[in-house]
C-alpha positions in Angstrom: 35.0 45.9 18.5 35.1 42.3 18.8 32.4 41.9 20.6 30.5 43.4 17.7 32.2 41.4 15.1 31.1 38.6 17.0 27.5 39.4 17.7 27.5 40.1 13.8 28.8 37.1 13.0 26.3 35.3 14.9 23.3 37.4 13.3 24.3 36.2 10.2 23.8 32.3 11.5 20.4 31.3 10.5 18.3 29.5 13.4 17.9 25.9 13.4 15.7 24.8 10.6 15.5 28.3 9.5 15.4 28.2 5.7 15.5 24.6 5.5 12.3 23.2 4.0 9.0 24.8 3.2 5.9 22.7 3.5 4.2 23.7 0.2 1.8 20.9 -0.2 -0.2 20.6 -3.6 -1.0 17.9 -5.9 0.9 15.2 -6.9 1.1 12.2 -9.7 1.9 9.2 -7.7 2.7 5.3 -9.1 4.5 2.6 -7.7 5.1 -0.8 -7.1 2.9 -3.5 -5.0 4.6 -6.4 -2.8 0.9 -8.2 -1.8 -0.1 -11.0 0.3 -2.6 -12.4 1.9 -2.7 -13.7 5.8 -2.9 -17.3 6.7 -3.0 -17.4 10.5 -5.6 -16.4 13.1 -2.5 -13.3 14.1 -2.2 -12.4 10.8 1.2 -14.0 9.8 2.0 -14.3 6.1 4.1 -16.5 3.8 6.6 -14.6 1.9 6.8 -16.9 -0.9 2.7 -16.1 -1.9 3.7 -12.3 -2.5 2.6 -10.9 -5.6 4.4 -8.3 -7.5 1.6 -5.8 -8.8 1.3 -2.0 -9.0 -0.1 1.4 -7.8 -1.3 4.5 -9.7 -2.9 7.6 -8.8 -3.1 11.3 -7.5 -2.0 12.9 -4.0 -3.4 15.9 -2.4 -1.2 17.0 0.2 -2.9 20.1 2.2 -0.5 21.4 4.8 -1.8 22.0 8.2 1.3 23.9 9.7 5.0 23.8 9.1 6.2 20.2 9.6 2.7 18.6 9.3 0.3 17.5 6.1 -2.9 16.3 5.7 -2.5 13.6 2.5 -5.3 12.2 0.9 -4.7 10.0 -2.2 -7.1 8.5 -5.1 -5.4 5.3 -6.5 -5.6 2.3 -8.4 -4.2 -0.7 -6.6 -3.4 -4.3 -7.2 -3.2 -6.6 -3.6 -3.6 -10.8 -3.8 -1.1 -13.4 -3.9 0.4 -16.6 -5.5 0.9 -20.0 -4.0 2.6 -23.1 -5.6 1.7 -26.4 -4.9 3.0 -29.8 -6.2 1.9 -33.1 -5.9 3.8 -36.6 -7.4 1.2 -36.5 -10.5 1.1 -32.7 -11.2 3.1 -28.9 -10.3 1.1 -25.9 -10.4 0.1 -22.6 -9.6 -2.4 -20.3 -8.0 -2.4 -16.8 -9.0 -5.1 -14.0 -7.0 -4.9 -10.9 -8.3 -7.7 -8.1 -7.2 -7.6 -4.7 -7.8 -9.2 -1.6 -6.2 -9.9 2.0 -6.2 -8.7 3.0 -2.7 -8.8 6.4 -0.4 -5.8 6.5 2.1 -6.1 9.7 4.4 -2.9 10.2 6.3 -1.4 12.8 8.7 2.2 13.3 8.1 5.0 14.7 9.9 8.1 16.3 7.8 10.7 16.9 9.4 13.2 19.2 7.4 17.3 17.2 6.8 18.1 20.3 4.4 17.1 22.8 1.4 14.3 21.9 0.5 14.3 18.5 2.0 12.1 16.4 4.8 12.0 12.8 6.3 8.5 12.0 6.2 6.7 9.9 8.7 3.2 8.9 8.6 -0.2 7.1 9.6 -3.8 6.6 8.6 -6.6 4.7 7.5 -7.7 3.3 4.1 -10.9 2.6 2.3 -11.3 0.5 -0.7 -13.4 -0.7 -3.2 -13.0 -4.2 -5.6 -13.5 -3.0 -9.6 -11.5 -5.9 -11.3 -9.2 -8.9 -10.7 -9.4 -12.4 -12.2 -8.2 -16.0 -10.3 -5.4 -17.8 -12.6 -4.3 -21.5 -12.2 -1.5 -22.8 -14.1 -1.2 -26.5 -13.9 1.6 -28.9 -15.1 1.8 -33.1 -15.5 3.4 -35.8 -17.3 0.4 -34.8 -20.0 1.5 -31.5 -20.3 0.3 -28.0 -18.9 -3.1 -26.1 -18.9 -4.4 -22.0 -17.9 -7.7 -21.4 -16.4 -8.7 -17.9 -15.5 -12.1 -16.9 -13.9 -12.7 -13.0 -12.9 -13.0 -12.4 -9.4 -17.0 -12.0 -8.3 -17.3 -8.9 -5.9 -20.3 -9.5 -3.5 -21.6 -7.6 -0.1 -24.0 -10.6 0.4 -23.3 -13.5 1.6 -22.0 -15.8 -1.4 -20.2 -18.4 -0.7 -16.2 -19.6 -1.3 -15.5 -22.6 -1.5 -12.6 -25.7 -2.0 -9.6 -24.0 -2.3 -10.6 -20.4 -2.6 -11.6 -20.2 1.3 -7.3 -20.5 1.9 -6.4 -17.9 -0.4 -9.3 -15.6 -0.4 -10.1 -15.7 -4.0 -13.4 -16.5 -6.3 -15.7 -14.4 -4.4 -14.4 -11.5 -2.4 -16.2 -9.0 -0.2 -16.4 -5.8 -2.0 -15.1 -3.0 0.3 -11.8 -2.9 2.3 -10.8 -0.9 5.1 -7.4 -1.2 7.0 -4.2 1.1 8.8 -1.9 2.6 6.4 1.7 3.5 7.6 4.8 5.4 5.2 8.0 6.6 5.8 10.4 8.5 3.2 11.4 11.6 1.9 10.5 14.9 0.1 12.8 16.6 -2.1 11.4 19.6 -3.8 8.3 18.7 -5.8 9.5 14.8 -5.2 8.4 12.5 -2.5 9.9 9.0 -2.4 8.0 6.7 0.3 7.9 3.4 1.4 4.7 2.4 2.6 2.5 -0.9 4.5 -1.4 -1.8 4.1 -2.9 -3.6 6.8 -6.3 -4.6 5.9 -8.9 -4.9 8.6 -11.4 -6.9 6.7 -11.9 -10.4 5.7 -11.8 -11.3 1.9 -13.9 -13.7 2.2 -17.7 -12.7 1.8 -18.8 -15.5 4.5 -16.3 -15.3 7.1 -16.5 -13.7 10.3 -14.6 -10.8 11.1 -13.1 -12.7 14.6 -9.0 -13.1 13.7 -6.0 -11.9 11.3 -6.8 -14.7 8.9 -7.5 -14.1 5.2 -7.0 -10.2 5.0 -4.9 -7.8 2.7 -1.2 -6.8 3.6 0.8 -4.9 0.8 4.5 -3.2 1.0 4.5 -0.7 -1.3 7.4 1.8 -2.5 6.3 4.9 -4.3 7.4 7.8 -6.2 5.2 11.5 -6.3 5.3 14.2 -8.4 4.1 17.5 -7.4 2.3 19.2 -10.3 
């Protein structure tokens, strides 16, 4: 009689991950904030102080492809760039680079279920992106008081040229198409899926450069809320 109290008992014990999470997919609303930069060394090293706070905004399609894996492919606006400050003894200022594009991340993640309904999410892709907008702000101040000039950014896939201070920072004329890695990390709760996720761009900003080193190309921390609809 025990025995069978016991194998009863165990019956009722669900299997490991048994009931824990569901990998529904669907389509979600996704926004979020930008932390951008820009590299400035032939490996790709950046300067924290140049990041740029800026913004992401756009739909998710998450299409599962068995239980604990999803292909995801987004739509999204997105702002990269950066900010440097410079100062002289006649004169303090500010450069401010602030391009935005339409980009396609495709990503295969892994969701692996913690509980009810919940998953850690771990993933990797690829990213394509296109300019649409962005201007290049300087603020300068001196003894004779402060000035703002903006120019919009020129998107170009020939071979225009930046020059003076632009070729350091990427901006005034920018190649038009981006491609990089994408990596993420988070979790989904029910129709919720909070990620934090890295941009590594691949391609040079700058129209006339050569595509031989790290320097001058797009990296972005990003943390992200979806919605499922």
């Amino acid at each position: 009689m025990a025995v069978c109290a016991c194998t009863m008992a165990m019956a009722q014990v669900p299997a490991p991950g048994d009931g824990l999470f569901t990998n529904k997919g669907g389509l979600y609303i996704k926004g979020g904030l930008n932390l951008a930069n820009v590299t400035t060394t032939s490996d790709g090293a950046v300067n924290s102080a140049k990041t740029r706070g800026s913004f992401n905004i756009g739909l998710l399609g998450d299409i599962p492809l068995a239980d604990v894996l999803s292909l995801q492919i987004g739509a999204e606006f997105t702002g990269k760039g950066s900010r440097a400050q410079y100062n002289s003894s006649l004169y303090t200022g500010t450069y401010t680079f602030r391009p935005y594009y339409i980009e396609v991340p495709v990503d295969l993640a892994v969701k692996i279920p913690v509980g009810p309904q919940m998953a850690l999410l771990l993933g990797a892709g690829c990213y394509g992106a296109v300019g649409v907008a962005g201007n290049y702000e300087t603020d300068v101040v001196s003894g004779a008081g402060g000035s703002t000039s903006s120019q919009s950014i020129k998107w170009t896939d020939s071979g225009d040229i930046t020059t003076g201070n632009e070729n350091g920072s990427g901006a005034g004329v920018l190649r038009r198409y981006d491609f990089g890695l994408n990596f993420l990390a988070g979790l989904e709760v029910g129709p919720v899926q909070m990620t934090a996720g890295y941009d590594m761009g691949l391609t040079k900003l700058s129209s006339t450069a050569d595509n031989n080193d790290d320097n001058d190309k797009n990296r972005v921390w990003s943390l992200n809320l979806a919605f499922r609809l």
